[in-house]
KEPA-607581 format. One record per residue: residue number from 0; residue in one letter; chain; x, y, z of N, C-alpha, C in turn. Coordinates in steps of 0.2 Angstrom, whole numbers, padded with zeros to 4 digits. Example, Ala and Ser with C-alpha at 12.3 -4.5 7.8 and 13.67 -1.06 7.14 Angstrom:
PT   resi   resn   chain    n_px    n_py    n_pz   ca_px   ca_py   ca_pz    c_px    c_py    c_pz
PT      0      A       A    0066   -0028    0039    0062   -0022    0039    0066   -0016    0039
PT      1      S       A    0064   -0011    0035    0068   -0005    0036    0064    0000    0039
//
This chain:
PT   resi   resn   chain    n_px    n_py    n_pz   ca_px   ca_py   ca_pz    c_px    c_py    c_pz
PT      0      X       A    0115   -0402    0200    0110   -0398    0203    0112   -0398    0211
PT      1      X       A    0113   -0393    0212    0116   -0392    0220    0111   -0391    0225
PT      2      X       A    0109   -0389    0231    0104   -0389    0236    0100   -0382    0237
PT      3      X       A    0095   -0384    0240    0090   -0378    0240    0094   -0373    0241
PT      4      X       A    0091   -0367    0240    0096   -0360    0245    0090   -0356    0247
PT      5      X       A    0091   -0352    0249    0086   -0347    0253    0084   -0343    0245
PT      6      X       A    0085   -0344    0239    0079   -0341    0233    0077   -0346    0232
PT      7      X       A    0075   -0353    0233    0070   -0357    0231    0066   -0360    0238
PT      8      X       A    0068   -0356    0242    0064   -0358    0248    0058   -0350    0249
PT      9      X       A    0053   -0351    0253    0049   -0345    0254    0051   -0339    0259
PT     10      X       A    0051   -0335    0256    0057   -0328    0259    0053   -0326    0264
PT     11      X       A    0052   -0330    0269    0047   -0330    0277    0053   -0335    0282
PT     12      X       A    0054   -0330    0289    0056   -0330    0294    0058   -0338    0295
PT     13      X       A    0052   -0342    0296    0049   -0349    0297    0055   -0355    0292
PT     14      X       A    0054   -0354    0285    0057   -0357    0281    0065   -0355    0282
PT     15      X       A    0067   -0350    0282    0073   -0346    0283    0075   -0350    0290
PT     16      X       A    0074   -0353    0294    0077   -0356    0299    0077   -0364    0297
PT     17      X       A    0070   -0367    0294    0071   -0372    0293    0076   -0375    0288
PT     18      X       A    0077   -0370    0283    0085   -0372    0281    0090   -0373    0281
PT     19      X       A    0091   -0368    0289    0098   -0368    0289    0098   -0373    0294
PT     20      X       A    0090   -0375    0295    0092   -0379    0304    0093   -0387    0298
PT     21      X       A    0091   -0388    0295    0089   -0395    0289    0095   -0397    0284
PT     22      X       A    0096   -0390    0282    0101   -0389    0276    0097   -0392    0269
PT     23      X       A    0101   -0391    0263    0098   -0389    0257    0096   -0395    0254
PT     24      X       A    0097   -0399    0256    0098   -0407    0253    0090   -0410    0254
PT     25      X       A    0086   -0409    0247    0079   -0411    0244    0079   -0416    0249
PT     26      X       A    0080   -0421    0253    0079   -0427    0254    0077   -0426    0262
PT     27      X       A    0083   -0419    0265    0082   -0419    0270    0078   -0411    0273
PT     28      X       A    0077   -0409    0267    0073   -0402    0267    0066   -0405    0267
PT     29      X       A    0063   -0408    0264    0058   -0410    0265    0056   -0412    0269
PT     30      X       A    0060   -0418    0273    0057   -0422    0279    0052   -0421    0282
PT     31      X       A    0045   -0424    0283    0040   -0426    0288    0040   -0423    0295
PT     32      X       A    0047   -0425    0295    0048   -0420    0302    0056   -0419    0305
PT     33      X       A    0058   -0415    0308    0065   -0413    0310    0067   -0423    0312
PT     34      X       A    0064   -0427    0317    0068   -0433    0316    0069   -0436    0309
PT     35      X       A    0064   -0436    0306    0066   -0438    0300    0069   -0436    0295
PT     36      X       A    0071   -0430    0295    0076   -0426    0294    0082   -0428    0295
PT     37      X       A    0084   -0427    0302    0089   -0432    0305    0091   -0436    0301
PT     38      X       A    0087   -0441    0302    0087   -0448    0302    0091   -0447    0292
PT     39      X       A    0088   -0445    0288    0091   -0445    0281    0098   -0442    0281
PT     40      X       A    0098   -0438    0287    0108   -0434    0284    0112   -0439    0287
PT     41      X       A    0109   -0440    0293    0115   -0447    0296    0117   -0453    0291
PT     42      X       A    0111   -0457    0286    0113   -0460    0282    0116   -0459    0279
PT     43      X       A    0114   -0451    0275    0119   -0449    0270    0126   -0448    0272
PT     44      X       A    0129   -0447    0277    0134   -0446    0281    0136   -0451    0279
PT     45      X       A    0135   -0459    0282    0136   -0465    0280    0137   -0469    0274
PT     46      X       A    0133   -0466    0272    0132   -0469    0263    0140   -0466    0262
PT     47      X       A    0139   -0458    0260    0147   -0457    0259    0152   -0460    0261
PT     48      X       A    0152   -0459    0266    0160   -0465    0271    0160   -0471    0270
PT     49      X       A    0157   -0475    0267    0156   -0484    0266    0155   -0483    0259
PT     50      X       A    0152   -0481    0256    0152   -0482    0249    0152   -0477    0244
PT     51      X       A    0153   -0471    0244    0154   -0465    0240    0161   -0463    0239
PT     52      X       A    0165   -0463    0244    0172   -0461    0249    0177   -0466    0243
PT     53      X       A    0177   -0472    0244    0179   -0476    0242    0180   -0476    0234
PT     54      X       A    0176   -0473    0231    0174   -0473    0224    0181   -0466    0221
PT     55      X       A    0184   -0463    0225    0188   -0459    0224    0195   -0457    0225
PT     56      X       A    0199   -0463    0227    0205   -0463    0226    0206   -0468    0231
PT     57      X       A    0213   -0465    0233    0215   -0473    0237    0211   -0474    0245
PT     58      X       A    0211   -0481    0245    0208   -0483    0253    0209   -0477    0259
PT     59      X       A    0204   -0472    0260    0203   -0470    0264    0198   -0473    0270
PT     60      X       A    0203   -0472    0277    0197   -0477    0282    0192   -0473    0285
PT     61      X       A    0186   -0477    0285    0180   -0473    0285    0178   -0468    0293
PT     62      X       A    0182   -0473    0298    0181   -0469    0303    0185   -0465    0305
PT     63      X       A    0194   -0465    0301    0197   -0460    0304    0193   -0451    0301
PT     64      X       A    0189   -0453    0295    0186   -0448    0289    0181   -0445    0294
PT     65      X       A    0175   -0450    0298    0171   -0446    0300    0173   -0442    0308
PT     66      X       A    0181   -0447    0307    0182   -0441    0316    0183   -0433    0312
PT     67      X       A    0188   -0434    0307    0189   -0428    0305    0182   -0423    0303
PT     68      X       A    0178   -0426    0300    0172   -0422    0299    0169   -0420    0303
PT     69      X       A    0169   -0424    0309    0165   -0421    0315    0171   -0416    0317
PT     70      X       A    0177   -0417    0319    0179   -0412    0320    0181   -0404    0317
PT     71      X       A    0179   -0406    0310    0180   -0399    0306    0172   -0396    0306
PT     72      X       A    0168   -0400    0309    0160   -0398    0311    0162   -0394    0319
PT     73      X       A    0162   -0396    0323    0165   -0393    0326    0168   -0386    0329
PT     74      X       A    0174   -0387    0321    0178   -0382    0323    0174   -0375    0316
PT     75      X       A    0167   -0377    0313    0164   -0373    0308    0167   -0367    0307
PT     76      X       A    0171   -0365    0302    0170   -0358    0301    0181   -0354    0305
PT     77      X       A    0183   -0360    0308    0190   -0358    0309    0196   -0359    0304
PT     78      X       A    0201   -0358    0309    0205   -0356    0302    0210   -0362    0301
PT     79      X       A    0211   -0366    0296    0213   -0372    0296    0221   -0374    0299
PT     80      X       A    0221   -0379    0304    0225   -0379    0307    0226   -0389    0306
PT     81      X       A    0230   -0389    0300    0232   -0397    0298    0236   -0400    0302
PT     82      X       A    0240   -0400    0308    0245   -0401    0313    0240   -0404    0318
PT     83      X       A    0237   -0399    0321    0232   -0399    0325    0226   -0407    0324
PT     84      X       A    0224   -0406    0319    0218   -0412    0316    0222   -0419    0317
PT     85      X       A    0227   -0417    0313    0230   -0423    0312    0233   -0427    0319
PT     86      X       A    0235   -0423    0325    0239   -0424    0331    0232   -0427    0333
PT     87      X       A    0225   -0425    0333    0221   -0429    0339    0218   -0435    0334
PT     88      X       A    0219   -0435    0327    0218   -0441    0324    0222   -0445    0324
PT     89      X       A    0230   -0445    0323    0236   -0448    0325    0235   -0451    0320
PT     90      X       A    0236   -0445    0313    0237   -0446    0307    0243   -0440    0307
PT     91      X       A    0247   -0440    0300    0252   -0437    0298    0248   -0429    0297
PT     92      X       A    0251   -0424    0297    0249   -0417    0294    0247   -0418    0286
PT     93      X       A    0250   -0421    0282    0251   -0423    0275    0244   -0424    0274
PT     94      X       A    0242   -0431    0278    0237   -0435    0279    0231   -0432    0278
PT     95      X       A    0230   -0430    0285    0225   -0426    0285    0224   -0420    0280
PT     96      X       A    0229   -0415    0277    0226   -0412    0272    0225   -0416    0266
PT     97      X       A    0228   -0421    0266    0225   -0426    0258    0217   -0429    0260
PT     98      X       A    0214   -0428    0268    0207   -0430    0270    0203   -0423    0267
PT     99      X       A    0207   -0417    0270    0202   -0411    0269    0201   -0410    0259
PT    100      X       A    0207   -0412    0256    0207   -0411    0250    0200   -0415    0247
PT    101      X       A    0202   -0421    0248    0193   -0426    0245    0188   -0423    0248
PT    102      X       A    0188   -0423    0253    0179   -0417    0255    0181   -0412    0253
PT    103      X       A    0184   -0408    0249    0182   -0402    0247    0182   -0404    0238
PT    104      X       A    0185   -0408    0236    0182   -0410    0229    0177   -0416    0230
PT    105      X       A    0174   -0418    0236    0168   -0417    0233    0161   -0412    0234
PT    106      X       A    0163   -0408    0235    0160   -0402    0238    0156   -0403    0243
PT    107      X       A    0160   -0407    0248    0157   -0408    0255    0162   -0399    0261
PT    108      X       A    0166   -0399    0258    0170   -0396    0263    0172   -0389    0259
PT    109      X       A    0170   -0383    0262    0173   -0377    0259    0181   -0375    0262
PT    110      X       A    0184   -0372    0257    0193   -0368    0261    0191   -0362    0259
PT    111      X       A    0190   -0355    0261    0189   -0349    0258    0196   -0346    0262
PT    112      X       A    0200   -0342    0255    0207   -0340    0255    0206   -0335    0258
PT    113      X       A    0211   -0333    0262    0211   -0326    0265    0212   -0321    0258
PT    114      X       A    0212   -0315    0259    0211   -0306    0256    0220   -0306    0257
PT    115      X       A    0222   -0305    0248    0228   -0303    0247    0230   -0296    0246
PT    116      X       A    0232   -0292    0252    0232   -0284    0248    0238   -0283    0252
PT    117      X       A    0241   -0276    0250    0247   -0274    0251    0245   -0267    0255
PT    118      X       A    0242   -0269    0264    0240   -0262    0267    0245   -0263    0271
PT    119      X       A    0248   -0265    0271    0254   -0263    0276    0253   -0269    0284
PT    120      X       A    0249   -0271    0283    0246   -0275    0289    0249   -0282    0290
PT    121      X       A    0250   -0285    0295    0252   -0293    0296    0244   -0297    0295
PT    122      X       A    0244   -0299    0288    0237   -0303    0288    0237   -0311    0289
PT    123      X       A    0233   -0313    0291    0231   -0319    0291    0232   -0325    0286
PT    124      X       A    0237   -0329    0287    0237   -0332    0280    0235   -0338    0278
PT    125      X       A    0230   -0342    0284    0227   -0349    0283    0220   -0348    0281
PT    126      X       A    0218   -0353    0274    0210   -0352    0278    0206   -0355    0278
PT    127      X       A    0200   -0351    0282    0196   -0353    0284    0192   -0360    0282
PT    128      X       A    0188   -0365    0287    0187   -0370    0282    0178   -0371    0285
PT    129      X       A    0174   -0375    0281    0168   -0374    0283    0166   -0381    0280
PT    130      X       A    0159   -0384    0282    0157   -0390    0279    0152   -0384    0275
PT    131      X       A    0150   -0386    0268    0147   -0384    0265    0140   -0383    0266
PT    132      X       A    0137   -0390    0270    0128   -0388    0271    0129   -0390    0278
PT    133      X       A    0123   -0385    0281    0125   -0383    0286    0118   -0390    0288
PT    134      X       A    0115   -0393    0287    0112   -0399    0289    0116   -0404    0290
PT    135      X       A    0121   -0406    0286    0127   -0410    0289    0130   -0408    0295
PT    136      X       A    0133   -0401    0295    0136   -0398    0302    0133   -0401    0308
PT    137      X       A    0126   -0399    0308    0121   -0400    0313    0120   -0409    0314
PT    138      X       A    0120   -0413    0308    0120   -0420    0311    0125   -0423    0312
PT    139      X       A    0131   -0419    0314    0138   -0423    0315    0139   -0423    0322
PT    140      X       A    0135   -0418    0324    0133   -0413    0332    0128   -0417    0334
PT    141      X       A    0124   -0420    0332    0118   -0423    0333    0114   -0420    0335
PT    142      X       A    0110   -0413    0333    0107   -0408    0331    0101   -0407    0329
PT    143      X       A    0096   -0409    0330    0092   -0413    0325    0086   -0407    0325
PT    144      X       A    0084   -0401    0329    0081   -0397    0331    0084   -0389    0329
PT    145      X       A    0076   -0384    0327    0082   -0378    0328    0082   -0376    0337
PT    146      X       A    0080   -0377    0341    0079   -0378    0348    0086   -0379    0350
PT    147      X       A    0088   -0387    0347    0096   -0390    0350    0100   -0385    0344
PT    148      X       A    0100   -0382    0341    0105   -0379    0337    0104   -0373    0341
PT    149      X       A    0101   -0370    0342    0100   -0363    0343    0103   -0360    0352
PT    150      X       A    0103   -0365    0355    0106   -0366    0361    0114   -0368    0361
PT    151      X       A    0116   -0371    0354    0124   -0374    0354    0129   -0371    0353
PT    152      X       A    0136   -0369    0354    0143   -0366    0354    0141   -0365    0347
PT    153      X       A    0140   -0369    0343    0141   -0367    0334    0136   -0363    0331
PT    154      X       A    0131   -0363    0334    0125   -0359    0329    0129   -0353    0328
PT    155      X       A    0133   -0350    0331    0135   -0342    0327    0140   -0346    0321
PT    156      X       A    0145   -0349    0322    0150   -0351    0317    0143   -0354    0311
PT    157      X       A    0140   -0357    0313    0135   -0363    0309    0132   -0359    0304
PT    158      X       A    0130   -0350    0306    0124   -0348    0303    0129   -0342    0298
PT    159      X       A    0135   -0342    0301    0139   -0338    0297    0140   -0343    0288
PT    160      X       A    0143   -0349    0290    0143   -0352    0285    0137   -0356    0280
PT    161      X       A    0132   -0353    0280    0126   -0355    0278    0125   -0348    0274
PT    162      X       A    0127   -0343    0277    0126   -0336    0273    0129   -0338    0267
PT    163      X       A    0135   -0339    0270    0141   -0339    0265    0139   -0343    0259
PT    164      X       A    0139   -0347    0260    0135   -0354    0253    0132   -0351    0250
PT    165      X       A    0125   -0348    0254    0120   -0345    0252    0121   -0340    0246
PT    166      X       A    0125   -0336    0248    0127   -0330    0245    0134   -0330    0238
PT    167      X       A    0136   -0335    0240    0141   -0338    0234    0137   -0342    0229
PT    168      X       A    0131   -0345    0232    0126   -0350    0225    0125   -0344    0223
PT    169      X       A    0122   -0337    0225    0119   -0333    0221    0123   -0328    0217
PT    170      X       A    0129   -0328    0219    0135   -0321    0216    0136   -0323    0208
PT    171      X       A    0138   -0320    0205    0140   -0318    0200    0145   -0324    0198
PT    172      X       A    0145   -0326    0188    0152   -0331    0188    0158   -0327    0187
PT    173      X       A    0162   -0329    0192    0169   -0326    0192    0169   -0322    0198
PT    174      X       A    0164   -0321    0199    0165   -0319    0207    0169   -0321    0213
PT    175      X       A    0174   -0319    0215    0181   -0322    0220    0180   -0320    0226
PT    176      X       A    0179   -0327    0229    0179   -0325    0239    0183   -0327    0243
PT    177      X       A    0181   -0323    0249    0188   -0322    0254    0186   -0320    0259
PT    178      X       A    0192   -0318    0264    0191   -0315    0270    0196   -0311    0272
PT    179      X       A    0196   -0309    0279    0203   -0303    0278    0202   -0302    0285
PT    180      X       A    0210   -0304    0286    0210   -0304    0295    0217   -0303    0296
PT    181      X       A    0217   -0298    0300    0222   -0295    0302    0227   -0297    0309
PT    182      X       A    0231   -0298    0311    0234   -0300    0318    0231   -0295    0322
PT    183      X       A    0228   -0291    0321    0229   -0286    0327    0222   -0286    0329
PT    184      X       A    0216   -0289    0323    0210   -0291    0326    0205   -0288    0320
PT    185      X       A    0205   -0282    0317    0202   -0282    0311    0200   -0287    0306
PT    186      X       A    0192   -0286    0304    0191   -0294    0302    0183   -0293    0297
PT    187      X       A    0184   -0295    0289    0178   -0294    0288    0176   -0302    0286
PT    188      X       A    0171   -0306    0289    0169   -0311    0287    0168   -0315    0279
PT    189      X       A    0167   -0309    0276    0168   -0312    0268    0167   -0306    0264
PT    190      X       A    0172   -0306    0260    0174   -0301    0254    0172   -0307    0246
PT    191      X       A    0168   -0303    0243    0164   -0304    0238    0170   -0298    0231
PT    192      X       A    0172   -0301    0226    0176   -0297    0222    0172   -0299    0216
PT    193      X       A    0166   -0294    0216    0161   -0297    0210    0163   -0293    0201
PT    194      X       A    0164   -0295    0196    0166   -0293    0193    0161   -0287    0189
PT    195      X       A    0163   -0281    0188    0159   -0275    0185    0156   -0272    0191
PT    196      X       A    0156   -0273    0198    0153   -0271    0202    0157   -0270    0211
PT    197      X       A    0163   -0270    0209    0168   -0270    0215    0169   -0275    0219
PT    198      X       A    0172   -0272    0227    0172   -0277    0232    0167   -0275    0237
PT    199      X       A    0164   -0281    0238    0158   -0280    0243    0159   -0283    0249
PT    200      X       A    0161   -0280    0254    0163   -0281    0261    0155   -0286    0267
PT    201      X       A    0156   -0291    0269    0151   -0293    0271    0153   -0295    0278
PT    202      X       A    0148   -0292    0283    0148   -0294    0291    0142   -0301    0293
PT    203      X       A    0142   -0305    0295    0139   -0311    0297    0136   -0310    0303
PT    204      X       A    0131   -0310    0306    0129   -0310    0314    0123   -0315    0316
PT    205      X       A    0123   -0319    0320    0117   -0321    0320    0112   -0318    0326
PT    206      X       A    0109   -0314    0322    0106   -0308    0328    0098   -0305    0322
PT    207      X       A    0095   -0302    0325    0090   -0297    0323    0091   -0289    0321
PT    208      X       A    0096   -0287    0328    0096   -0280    0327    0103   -0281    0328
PT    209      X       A    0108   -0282    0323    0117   -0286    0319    0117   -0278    0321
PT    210      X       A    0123   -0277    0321    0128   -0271    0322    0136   -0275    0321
PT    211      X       A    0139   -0273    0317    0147   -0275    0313    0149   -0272    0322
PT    212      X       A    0155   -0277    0323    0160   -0275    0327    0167   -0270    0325
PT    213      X       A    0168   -0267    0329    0174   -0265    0328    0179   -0266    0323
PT    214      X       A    0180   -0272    0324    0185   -0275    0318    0184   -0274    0311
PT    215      X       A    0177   -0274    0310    0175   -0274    0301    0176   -0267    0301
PT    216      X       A    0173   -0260    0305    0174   -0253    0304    0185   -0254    0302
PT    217      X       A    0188   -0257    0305    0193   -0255    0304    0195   -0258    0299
PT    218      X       A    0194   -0264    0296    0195   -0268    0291    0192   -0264    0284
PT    219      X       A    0187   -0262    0284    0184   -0256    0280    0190   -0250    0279
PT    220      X       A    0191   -0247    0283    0195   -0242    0282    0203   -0246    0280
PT    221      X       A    0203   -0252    0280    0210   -0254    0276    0208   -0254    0270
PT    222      X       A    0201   -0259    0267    0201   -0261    0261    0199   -0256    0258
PT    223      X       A    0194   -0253    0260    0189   -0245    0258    0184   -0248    0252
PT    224      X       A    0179   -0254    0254    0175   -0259    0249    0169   -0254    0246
PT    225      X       A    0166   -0255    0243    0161   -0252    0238    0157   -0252    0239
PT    226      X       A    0157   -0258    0243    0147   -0259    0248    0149   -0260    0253
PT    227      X       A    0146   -0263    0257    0145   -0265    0265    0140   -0265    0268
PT    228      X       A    0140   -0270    0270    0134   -0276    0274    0136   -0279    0279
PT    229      X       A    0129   -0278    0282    0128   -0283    0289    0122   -0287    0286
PT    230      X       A    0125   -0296    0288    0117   -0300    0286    0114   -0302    0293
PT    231      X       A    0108   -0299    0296    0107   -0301    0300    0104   -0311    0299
PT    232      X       A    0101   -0311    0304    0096   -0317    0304    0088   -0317    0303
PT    233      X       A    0085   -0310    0301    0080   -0309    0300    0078   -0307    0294
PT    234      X       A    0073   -0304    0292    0070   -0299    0285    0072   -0293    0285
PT    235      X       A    0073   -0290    0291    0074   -0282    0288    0080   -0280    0287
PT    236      X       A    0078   -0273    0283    0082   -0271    0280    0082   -0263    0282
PT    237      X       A    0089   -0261    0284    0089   -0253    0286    0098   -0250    0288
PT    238      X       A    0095   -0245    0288    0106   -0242    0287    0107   -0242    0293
PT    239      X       A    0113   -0245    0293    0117   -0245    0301    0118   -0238    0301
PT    240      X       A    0124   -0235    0295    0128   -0228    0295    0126   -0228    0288
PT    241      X       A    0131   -0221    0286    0129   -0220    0280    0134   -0223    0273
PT    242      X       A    0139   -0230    0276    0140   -0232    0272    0138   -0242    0273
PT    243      X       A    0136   -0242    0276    0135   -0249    0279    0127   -0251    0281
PT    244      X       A    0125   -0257    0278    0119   -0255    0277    0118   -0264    0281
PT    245      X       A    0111   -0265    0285    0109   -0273    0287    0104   -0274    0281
PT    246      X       A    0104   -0282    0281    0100   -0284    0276    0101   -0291    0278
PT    247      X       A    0094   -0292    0278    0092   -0300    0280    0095   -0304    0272
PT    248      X       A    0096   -0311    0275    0099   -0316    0268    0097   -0315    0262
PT    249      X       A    0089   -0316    0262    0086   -0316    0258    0087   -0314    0252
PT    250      X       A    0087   -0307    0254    0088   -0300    0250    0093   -0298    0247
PT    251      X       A    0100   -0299    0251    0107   -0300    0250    0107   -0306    0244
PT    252      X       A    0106   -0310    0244    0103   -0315    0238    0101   -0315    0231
PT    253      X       A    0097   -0309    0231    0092   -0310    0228    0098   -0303    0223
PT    254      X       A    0098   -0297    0227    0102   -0291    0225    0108   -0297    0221
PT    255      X       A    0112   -0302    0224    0117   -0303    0220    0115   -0309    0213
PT    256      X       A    0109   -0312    0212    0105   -0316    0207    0106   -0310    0204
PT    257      X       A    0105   -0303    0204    0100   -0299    0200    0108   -0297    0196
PT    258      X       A    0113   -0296    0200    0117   -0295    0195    0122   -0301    0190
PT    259      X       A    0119   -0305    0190    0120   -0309    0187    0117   -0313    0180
PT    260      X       A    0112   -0306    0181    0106   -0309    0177    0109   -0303    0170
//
């Protein structure tokens, strides 16, 4: 059983924040109150690294794991750069992708692969990496409030990646994701390749009244997607243009449960 998502929480403003700000994890969703909240993701952070960690292959040390994991909180939502990590952990390159490898089979860590097409373009070929709940993000940061989140460098990385899961719990099986970014700066945050129903181009913003950037209109005119979306960070729902539509998470969710059903 994997964590709440935004279809088993109440499809109201209020709730829609306290999950992204808590993340989906029954123990820490509930909490009495945002400290106490806290307080349960930091154990569980520990719990992990001392005695879950351990349980799955050879001796990993637990403090080199949680620099990494803060750092890849951090860096929420970039494009993996294993040289880099490993230079300020002063661990090998090898290393460290053998650390991101165990968090991502235990579904602590997402990799979402770049978009492989043949448009003639220099693409992007690393990808993007994400901690999977976005409550851990936020207690790696020591974030314990939507207040301290919402004032932080990561809340737009943080709220992209919380769509993202969101929307992947709910897509279709066999549903294949990705992104697609071009050197030149075209860029659509997550391409959805649902089966029976094409590719559905998806813009991320943490905003009320979202408008896609430049980059997704060009990115669009590479791939030429079937849908096209902006998720704001609210409820509504209305046409940017006439092929590009905003729609709050909820809804976006709810549309991709329904083809699935």
């Amino acid at each position: 059983m994997g964590p709440f998502t935004a279809l088993e929480t109440p499809a109201e403003e209020p709730a829609l924040l306290k999950l992204w700000t808590r993340g989906g994890f029954p123990g820490s969703y509930l909490a009495r109150s945002d400290a106490a909240s806290l307080r349960w993701r930091v154990d569980f952070i520990r719990t992990y690294l001392e005695r879950e960690v351990p349980q799955f292959g050879p001796r990993v040390p637990a403090a080199a794991l949680e620099r990494l994991w803060t750092m890849l909180a951090h860096g929420q939502g970039t494009l993996l750069n294993a040289s880099r990590l490993a230079s300020a952990l002063q661990i090998s390159a090898p290393t460290a992708q053998r650390y991101i490898d165990l968090l991502a089979d235990l579904l602590l860590v997402r990799r979402l692969q770049p978009f492989h097409a043949n448009v003639g373009k220099r693409l992007v070929k690393s990808p993007k990496v994400y901690i999977r709940d976005s409550g851990l993000v936020h207690a790696l940061l020591g974030l314990g409030t939507f207040n301290d989140l919402s004032g932080h460098p990561v809340a737009g990385a943080s709220w992209e990646g919380f769509v993202l899961e969101n929307l992947l719990a709910a897509a279709p099986e066999r549903t294949l994701a990705s992104f697609y970014r071009t050197v030149a700066g075209a860029e659509i945050d997550l391409l959805l390749e649902i089966p029976g129903h094409g590719l559905w181009a998806i813009e991320v913003k943490r905003s009320l009244t979202a408008r896609p950037a430049r980059g997704f209109h060009t990115a669009c005119q590479d791939l030429n997607p079937d849908r096209r979306f902006v998720v704001n960070s609210g409820l509504e729902r209305y046409p940017i243009n006439a092929e590009t539509e905003a729609i709050g998470l909820p809804a976006l969710a709810g549309m991709l449960a329904a083809l699935a059903t």
